[in-house]
LOKOLMI-709661 format. One record per residue (C-alpha): x, y, z; residue number from 1; residue in three letters. Coordinates in nm, 4 decimals. Example, Ala and Ser with C-alpha at 12.3 -4.5 7.8 and 13.67 -1.06 7.14 Angstrom:
<x->1.2300	y->-0.4500	z->0.7800	drenvo->1	baro->ALA>;
<x->1.3670	y->-0.1060	z->0.7140	drenvo->2	baro->SER>;
***
This chain:
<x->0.0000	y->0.0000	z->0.0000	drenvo->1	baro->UNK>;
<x->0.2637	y->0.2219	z->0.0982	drenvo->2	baro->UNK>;
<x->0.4529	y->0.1559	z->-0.2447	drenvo->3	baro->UNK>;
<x->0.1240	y->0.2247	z->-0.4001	drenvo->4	baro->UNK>;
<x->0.0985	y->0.5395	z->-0.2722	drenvo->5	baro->UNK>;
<x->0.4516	y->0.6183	z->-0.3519	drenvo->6	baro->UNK>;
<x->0.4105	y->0.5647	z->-0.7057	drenvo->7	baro->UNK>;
<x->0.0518	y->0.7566	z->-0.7675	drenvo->8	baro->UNK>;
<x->0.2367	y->1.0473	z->-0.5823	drenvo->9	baro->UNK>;
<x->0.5543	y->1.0814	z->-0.7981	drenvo->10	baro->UNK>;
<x->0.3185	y->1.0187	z->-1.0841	drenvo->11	baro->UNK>;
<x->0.1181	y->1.3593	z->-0.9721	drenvo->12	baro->UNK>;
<x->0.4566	y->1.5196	z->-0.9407	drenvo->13	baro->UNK>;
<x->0.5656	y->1.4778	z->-1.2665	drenvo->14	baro->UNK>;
<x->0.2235	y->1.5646	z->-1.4191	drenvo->15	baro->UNK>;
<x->0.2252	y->1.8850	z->-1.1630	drenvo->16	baro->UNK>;
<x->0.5853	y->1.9748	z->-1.3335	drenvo->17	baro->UNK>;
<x->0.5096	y->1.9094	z->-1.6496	drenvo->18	baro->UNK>;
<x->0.2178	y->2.1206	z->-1.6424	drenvo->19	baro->UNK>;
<x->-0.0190	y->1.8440	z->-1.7247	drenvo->20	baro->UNK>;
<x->-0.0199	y->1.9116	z->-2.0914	drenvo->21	baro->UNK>;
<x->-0.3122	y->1.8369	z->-2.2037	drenvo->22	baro->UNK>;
<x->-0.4711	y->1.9855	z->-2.5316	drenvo->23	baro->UNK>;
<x->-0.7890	y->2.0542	z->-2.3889	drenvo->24	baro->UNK>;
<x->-0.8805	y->2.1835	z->-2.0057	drenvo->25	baro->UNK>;
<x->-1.2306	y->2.2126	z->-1.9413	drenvo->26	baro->UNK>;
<x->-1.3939	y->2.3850	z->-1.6765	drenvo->27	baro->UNK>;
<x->-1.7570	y->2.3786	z->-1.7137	drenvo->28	baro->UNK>;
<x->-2.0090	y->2.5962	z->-1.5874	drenvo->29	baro->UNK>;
<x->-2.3219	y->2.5219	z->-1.5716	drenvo->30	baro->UNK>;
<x->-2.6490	y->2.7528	z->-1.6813	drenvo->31	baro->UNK>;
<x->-2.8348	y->2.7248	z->-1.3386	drenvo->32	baro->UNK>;
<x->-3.0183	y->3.0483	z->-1.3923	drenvo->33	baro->UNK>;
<x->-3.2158	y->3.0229	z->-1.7053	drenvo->34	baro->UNK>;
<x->-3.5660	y->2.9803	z->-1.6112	drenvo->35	baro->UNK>;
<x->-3.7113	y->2.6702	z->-1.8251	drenvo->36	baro->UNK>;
<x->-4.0688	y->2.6668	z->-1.8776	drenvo->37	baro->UNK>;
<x->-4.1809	y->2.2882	z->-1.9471	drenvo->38	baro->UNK>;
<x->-4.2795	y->2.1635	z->-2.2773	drenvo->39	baro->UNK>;
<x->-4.6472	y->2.1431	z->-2.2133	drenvo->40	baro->UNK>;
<x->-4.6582	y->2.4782	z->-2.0224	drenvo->41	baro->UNK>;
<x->-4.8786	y->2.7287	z->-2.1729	drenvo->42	baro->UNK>;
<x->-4.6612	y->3.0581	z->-2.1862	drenvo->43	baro->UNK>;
<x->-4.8503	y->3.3741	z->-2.1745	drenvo->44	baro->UNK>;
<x->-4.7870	y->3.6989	z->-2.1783	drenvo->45	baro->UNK>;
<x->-4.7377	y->3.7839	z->-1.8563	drenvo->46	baro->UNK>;
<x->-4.3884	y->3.9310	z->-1.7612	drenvo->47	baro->UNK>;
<x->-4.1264	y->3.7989	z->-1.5196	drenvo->48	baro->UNK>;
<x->-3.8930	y->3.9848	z->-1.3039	drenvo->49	baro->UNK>;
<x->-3.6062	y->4.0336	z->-1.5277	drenvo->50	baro->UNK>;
<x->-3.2490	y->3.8315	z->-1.3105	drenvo->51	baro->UNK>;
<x->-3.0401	y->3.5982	z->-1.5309	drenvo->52	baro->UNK>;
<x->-2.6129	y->3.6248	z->-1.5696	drenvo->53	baro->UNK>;
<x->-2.4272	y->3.5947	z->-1.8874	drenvo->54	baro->UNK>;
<x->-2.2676	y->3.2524	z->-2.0154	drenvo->55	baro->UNK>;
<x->-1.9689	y->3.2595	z->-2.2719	drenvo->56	baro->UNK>;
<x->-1.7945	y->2.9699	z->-2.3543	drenvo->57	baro->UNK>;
<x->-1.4335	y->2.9694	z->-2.4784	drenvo->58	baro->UNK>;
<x->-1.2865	y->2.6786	z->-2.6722	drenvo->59	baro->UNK>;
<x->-0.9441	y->2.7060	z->-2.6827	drenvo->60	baro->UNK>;
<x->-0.6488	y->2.5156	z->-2.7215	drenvo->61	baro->UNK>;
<x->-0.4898	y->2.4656	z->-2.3284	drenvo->62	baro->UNK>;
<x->-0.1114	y->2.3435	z->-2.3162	drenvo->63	baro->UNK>;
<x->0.0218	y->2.4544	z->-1.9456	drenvo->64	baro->UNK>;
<x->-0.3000	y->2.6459	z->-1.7687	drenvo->65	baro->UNK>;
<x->-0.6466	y->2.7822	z->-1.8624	drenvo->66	baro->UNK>;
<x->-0.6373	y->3.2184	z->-1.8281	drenvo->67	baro->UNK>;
<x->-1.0616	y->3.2727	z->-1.7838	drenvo->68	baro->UNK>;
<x->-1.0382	y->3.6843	z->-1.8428	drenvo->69	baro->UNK>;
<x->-1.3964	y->3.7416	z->-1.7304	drenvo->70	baro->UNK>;
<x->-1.4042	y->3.4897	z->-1.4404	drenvo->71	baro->UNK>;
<x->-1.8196	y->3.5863	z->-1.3848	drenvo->72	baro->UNK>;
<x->-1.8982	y->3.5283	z->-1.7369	drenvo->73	baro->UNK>;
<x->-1.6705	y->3.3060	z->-1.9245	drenvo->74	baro->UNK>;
<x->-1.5707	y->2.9251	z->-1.8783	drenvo->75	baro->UNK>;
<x->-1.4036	y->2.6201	z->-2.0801	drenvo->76	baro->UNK>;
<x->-1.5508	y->2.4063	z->-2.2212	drenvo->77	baro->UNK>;
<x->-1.4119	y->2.0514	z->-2.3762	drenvo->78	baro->UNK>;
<x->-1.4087	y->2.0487	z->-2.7820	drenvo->79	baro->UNK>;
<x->-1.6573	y->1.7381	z->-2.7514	drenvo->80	baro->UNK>;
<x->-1.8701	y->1.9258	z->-2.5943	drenvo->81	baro->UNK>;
<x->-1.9376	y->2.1506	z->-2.9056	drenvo->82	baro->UNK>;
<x->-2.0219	y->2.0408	z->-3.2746	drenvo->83	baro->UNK>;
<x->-1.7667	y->1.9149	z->-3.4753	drenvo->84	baro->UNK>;
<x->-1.5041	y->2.1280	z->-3.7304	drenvo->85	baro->UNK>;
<x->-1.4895	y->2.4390	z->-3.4849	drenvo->86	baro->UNK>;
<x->-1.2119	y->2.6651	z->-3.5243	drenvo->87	baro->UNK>;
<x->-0.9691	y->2.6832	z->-3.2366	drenvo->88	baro->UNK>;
<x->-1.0992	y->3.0459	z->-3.1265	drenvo->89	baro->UNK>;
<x->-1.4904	y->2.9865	z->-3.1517	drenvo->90	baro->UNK>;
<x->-1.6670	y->3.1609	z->-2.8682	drenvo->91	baro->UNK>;
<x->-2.0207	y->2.9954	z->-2.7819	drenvo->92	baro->UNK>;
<x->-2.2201	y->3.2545	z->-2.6701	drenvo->93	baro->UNK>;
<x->-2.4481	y->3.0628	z->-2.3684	drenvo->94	baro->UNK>;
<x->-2.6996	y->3.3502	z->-2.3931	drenvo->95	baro->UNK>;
<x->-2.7945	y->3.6190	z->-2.6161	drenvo->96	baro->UNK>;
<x->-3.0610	y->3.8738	z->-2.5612	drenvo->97	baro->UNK>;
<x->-3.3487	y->3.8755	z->-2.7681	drenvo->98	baro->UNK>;
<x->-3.5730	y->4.2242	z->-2.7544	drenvo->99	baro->UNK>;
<x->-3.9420	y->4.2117	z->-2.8462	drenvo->100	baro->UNK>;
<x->-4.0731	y->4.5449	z->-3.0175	drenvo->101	baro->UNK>;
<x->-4.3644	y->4.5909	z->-3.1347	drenvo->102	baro->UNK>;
<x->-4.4893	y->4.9454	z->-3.2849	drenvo->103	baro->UNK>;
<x->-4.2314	y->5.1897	z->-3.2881	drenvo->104	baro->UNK>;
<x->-4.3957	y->5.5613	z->-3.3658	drenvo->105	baro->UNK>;
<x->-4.5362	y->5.9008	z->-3.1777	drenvo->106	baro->UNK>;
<x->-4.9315	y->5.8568	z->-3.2767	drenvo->107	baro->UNK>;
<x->-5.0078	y->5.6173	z->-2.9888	drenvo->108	baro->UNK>;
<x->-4.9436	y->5.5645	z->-2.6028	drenvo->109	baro->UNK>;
<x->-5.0455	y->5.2349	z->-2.5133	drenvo->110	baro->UNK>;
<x->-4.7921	y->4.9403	z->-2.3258	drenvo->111	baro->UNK>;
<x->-4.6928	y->4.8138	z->-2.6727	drenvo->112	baro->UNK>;
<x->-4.5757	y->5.1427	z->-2.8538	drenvo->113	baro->UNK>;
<x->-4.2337	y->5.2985	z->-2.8227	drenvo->114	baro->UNK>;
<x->-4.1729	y->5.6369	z->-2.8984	drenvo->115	baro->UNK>;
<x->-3.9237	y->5.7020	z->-3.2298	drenvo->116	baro->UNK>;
<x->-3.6817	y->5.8915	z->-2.9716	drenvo->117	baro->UNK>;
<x->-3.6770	y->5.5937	z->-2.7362	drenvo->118	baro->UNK>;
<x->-3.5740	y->5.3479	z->-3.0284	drenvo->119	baro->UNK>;
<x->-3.3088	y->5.6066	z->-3.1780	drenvo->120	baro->UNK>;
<x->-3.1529	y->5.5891	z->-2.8004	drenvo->121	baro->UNK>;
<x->-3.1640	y->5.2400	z->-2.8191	drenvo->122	baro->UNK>;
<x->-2.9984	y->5.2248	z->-3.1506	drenvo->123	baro->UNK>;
<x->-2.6772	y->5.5087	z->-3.0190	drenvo->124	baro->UNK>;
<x->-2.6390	y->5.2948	z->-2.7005	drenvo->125	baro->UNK>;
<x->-2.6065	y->4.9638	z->-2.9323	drenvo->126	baro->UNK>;
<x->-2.3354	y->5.2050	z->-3.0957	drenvo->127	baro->UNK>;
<x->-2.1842	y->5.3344	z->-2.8124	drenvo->128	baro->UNK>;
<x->-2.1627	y->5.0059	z->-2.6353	drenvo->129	baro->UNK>;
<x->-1.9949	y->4.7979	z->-2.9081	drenvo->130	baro->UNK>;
<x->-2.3410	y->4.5955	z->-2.9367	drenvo->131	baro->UNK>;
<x->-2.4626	y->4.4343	z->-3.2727	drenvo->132	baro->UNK>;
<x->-2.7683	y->4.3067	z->-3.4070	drenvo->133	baro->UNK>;
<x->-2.8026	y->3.9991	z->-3.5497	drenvo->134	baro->UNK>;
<x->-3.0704	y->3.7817	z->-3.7057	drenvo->135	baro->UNK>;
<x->-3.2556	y->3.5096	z->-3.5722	drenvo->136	baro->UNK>;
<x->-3.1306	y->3.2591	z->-3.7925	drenvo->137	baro->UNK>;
<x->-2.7587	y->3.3630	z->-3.6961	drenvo->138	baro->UNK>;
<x->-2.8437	y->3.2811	z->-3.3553	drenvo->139	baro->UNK>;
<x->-2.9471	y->2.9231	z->-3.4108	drenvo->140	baro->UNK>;
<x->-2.7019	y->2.8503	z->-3.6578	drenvo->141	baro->UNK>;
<x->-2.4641	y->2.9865	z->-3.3755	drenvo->142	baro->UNK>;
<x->-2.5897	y->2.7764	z->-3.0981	drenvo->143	baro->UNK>;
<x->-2.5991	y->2.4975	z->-3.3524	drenvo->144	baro->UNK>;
<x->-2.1606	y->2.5422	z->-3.3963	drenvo->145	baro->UNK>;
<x->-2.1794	y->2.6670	z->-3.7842	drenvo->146	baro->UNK>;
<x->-2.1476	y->3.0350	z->-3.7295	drenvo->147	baro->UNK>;
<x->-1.9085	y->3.2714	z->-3.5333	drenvo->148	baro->UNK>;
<x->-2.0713	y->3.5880	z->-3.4005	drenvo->149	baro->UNK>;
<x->-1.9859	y->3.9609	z->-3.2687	drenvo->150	baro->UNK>;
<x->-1.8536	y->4.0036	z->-2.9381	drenvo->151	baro->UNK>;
<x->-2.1489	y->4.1596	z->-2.7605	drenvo->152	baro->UNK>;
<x->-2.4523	y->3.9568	z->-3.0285	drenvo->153	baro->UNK>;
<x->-2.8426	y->4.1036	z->-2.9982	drenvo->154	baro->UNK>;
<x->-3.1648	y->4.0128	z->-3.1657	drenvo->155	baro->UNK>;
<x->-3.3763	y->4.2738	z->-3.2630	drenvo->156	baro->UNK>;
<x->-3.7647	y->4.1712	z->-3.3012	drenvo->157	baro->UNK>;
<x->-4.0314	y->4.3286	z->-3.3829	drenvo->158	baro->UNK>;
<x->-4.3812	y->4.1538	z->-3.3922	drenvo->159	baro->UNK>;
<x->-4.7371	y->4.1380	z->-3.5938	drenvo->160	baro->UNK>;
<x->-4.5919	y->4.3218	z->-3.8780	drenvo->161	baro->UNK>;
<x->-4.6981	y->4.7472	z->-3.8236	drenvo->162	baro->UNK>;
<x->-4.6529	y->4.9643	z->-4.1712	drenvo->163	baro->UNK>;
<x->-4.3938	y->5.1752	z->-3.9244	drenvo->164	baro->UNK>;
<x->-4.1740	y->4.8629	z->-3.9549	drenvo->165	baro->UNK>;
<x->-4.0865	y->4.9664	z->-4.2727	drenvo->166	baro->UNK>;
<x->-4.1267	y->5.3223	z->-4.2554	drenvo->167	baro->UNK>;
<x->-3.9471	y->5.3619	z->-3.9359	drenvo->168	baro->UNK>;
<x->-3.7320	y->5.0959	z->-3.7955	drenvo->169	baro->UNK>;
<x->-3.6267	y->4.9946	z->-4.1417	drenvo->170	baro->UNK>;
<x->-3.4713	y->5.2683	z->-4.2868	drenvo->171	baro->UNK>;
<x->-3.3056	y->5.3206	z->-3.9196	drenvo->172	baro->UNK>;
<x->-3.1266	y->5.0000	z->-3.9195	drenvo->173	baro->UNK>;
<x->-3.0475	y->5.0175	z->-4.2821	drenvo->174	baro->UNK>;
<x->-2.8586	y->5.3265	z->-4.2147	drenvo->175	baro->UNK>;
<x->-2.6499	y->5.1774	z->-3.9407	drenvo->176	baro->UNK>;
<x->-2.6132	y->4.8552	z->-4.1487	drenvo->177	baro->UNK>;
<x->-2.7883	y->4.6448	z->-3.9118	drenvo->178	baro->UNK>;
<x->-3.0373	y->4.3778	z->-3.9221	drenvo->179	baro->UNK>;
<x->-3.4012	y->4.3481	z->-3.7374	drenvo->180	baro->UNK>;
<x->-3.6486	y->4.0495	z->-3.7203	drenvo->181	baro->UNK>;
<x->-4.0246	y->4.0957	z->-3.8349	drenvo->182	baro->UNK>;
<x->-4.3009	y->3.8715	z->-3.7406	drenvo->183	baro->UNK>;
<x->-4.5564	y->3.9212	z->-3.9721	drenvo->184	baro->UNK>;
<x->-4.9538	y->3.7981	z->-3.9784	drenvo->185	baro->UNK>;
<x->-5.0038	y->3.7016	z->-4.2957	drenvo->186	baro->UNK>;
<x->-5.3811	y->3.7522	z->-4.3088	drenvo->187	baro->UNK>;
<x->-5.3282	y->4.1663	z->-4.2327	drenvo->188	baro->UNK>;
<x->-5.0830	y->4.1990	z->-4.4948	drenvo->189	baro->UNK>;
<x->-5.1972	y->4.5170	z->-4.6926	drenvo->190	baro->UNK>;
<x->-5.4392	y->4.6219	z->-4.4587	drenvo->191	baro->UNK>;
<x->-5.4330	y->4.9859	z->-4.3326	drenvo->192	baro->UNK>;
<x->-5.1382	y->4.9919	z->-4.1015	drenvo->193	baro->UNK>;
<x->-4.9821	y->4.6947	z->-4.1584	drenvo->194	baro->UNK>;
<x->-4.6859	y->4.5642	z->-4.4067	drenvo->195	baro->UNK>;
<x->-4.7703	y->4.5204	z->-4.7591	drenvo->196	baro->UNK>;
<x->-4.6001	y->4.2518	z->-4.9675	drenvo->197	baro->UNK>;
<x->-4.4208	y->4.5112	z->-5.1528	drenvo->198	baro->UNK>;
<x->-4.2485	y->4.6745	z->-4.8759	drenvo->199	baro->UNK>;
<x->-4.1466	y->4.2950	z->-4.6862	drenvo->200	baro->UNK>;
<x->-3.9693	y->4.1960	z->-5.0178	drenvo->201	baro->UNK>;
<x->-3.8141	y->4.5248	z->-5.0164	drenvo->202	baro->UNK>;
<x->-3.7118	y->4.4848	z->-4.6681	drenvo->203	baro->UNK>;
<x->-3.5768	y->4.0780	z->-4.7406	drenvo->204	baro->UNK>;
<x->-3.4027	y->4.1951	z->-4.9933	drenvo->205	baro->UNK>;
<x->-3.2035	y->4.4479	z->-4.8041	drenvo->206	baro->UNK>;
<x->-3.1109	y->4.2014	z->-4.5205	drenvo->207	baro->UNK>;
<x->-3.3997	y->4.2300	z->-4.3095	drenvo->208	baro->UNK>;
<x->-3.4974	y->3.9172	z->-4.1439	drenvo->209	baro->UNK>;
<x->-3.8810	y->3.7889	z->-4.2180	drenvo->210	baro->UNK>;
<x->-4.0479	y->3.5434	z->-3.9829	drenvo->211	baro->UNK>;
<x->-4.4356	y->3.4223	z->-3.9337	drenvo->212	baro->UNK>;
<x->-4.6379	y->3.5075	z->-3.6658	drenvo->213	baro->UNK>;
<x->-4.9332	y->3.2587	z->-3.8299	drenvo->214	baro->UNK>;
<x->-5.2032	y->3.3642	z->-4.0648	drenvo->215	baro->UNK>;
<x->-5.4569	y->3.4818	z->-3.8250	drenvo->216	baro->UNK>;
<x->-5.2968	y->3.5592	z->-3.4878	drenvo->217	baro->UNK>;
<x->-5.4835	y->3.3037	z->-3.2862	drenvo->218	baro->UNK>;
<x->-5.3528	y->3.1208	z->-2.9973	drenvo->219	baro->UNK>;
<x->-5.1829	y->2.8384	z->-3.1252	drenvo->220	baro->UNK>;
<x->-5.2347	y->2.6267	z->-2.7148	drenvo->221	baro->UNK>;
<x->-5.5938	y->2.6322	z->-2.8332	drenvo->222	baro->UNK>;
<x->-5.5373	y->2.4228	z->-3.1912	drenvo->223	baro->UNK>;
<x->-5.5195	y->2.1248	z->-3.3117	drenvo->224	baro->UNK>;
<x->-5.4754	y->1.8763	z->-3.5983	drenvo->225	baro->UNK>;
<x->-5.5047	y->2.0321	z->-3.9469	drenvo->226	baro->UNK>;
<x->-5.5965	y->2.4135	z->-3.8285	drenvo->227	baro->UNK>;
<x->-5.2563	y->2.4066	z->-3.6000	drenvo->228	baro->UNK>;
<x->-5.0679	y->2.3070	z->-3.9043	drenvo->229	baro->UNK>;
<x->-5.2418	y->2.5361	z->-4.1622	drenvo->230	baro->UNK>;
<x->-5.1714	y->2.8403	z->-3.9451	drenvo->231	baro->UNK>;
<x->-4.8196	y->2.7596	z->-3.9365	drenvo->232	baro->UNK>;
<x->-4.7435	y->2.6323	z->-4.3148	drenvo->233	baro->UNK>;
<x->-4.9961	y->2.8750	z->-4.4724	drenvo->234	baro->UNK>;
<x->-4.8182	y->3.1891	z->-4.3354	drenvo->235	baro->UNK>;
<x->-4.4698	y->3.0098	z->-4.3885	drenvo->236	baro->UNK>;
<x->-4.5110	y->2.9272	z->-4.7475	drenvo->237	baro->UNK>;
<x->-4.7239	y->3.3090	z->-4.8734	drenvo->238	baro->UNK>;
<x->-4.3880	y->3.4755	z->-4.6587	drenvo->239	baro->UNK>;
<x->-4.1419	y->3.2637	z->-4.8592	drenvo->240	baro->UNK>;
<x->-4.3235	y->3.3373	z->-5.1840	drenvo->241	baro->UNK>;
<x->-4.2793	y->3.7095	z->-5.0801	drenvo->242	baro->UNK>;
<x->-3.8832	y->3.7055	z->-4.9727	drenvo->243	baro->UNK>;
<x->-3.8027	y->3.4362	z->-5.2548	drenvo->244	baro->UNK>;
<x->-3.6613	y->3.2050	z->-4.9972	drenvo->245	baro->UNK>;
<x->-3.6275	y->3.0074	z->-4.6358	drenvo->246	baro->UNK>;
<x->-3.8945	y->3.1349	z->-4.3576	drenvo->247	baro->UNK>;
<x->-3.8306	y->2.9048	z->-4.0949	drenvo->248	baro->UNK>;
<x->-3.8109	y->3.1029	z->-3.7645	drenvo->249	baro->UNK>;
<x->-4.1679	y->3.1841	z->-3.6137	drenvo->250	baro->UNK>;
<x->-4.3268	y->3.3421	z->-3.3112	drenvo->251	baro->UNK>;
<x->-4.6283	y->3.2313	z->-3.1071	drenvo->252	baro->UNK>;
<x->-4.8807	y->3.4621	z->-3.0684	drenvo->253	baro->UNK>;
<x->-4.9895	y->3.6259	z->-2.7701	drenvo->254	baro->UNK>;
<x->-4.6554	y->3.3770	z->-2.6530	drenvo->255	baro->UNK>;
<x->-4.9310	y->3.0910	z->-2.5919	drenvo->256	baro->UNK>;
<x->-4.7468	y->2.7325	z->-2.6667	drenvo->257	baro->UNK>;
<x->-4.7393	y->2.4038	z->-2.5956	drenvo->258	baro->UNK>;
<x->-4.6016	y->2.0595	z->-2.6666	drenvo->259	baro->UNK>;
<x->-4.8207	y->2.0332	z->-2.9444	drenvo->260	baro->UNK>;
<x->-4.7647	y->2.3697	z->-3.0789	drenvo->261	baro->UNK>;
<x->-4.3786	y->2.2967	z->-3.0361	drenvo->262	baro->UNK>;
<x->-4.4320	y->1.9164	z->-3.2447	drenvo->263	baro->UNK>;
<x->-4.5981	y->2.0690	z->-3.5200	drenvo->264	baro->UNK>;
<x->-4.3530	y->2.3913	z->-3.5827	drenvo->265	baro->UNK>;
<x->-4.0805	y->2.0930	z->-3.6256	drenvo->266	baro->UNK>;
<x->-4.3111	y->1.9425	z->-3.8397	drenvo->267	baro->UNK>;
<x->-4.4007	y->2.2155	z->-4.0626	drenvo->268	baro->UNK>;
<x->-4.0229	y->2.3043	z->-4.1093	drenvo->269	baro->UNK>;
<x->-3.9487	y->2.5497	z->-3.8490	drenvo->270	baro->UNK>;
<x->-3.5728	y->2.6000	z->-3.7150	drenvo->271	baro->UNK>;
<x->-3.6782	y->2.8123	z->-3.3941	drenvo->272	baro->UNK>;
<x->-3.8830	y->2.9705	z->-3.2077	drenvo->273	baro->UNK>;
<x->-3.9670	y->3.2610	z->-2.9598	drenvo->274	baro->UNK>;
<x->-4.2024	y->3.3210	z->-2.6805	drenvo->275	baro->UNK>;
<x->-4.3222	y->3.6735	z->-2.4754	drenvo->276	baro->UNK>;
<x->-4.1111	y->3.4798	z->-2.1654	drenvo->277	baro->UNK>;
<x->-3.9380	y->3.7413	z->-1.9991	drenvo->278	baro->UNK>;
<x->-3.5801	y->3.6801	z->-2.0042	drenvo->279	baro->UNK>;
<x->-3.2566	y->3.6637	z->-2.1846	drenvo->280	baro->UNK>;
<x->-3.2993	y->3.3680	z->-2.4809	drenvo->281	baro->UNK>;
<x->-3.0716	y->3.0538	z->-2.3835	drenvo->282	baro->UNK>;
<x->-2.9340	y->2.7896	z->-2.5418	drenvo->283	baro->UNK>;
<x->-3.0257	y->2.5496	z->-2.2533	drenvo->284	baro->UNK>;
<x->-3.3893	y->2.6904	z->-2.3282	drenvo->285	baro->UNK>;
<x->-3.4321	y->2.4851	z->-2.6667	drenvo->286	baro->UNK>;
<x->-3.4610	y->2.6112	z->-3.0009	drenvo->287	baro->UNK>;
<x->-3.8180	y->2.6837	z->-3.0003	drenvo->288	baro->UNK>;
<x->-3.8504	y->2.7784	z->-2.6069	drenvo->289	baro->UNK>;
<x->-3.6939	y->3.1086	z->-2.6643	drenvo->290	baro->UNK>;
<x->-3.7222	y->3.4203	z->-2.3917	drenvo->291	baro->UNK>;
<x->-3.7336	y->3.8372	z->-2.5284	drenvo->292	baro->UNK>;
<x->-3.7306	y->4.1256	z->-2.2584	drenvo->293	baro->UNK>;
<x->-4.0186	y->4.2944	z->-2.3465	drenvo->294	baro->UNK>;
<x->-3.9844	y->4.6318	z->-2.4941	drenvo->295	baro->UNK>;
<x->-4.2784	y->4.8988	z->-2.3777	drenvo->296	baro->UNK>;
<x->-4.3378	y->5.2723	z->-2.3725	drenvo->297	baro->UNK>;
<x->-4.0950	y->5.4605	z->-2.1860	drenvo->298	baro->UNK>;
<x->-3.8517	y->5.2176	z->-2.1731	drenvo->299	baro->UNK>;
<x->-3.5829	y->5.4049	z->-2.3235	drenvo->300	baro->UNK>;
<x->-3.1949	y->5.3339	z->-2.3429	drenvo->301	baro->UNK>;
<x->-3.1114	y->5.3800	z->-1.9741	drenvo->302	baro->UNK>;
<x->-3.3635	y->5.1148	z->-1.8958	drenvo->303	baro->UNK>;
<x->-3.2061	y->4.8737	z->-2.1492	drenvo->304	baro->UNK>;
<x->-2.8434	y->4.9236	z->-2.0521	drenvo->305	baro->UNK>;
<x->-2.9816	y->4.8183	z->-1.6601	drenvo->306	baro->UNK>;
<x->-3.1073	y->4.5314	z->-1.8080	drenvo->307	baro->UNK>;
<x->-2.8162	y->4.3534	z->-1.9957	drenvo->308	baro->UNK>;
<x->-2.5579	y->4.4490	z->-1.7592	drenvo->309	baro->UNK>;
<x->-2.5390	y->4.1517	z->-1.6091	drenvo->310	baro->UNK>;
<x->-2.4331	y->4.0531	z->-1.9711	drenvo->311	baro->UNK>;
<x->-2.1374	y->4.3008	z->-1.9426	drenvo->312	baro->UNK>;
<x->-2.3229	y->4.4704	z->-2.2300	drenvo->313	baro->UNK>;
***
């Protein structure tokens, strides 16, 4: 025994002075604060108090010892832990924040408008703060290892499709050469202010994002069998006529859900999904279990720059 123990111990000292050199250290980290709703929860839109913490992984070659430069917000992670074919310096980002607009103009004042000056703020602190927006799609092909993204990623969405998409927000990210998401209900399209077909290919075609929010805006917990499906291809297939290509990301309205709903996105083609779920988006959460922070009136830049510094945003 005593030999034994001998051995094992110079063993560990020659490992200790050789600095263990092992390709790849992991330290792993788990995401213990994302709030999972289950599968066959109905998600409404009621809002959560906003307290999550940001999760970047690092894989990275380790020879000697592992240097974490954000110790709060970054770990290592093993290369098998990932997707195959990732470049030595891919950063997973755990968590991304997804923001859920809604009408952006100066005509209105109820919870679900934002004023044009509130927006613009939001748009110079994105600047100021080194933040860029990304598409939906980036996101999951991100979280599913085929894409590399910015240092401080955001998802800009904006839902049921208002004519000041494309009169406001539009020509605002345009400018900055940025990229929003639009959920649009396929059954206003045209009507008095709402998106016209015209003005979403327009958009598509000058890297604007297009996703479905459904034909008719019901709640999709309350459907089944052919109408569940038909509400979900229907709107898919007139928005991919429009763009001339893929819609596969959707969001449920009135962020009402379940397993069912979840099955028959998959079905239908769908890559992801997002919810009203107050929170920063996951990917722990599953692809089509997605959280926004809800954007209202009043909540202007100072507001948002509270609520993703726990991010280090």
């Amino acid at each position: 025994m005593k030999v034994t123990v001998k051995v094992i111990a110079v063993i560990l000292g020659i490992c200790i002075a050789l600095g263990c050199a092992v390709s790849d250290l992991c330290m792993i980290k788990d995401d213990t604060n994302a709030d999972l709703p289950q599968n066959t929860q109905e998600c409404t839109e009621k809002e959560t108090e906003f307290s999550t913490c940001s999760t970047s992984i690092i894989v990275a070659e380790v020879t000697t010892t592992a240097e974490v430069t954000t110790a709060e917000t970054t770990t290592f992670v093993a290369r098998d832990a990932l997707p195959a074919n990732q470049p030595d310096s891919f950063v997973l980002h755990a968590q991304v924040p997804i923001l859920m607009y809604h009408e952006v103009n100066d005509l209105c004042a109820n919870s679900l408008y934002l004023s044009v000056k509130d927006f613009t703020s939001h748009l110079d602190y994105f600047e100021r703060a080194g933040i860029t927006p990304i598409t939906l799609r980036q996101l999951y092909e991100h979280w599913e290892g085929k894409a590399l993204l910015p240092e401080k990623p955001i998802v800009l969405t904006f839902d049921d499709g208002y004519v000041s998409m494309y009169t406001t927000v539009y020509p605002m990210l345009k400018e900055r050469g940025w990229s929003g998401t639009f959920f649009c209900i396929t059954s206003t399209l045209g009507k008095h202010g709402h998106l016209t077909k015209e003005m979403i290919a327009e958009m598509a075609a000058n890297g604007m994002e297009i996703g479905s929010h459904t034909v008719s805006h019901v709640e999709l917990n309350a459907l089944g069998g052919e109408r569940l499906l038909n509400e979900l291809s229907i709107s898919q297939s007139t928005l991919a006529d429009i763009v001339g290509g893929n819609v596969d990301i959707l969001c449920y309205p009135v962020g009402r859900y379940n397993a069912q709903t979840i099955s028959a996105a998959k079905e239908t083609g769908y890559l992801c999904a997002v919810t009203t779920k107050h929170g920063i988006a996951s990917r722990s959460q599953g692809n089509f279990e997605l959280n926004r922070l809800r954007i209202s009136l009043g909540r202007d830049a100072k507001w948002l720059e509270q609520a993703l510094s726990p991010l280090g945003y």
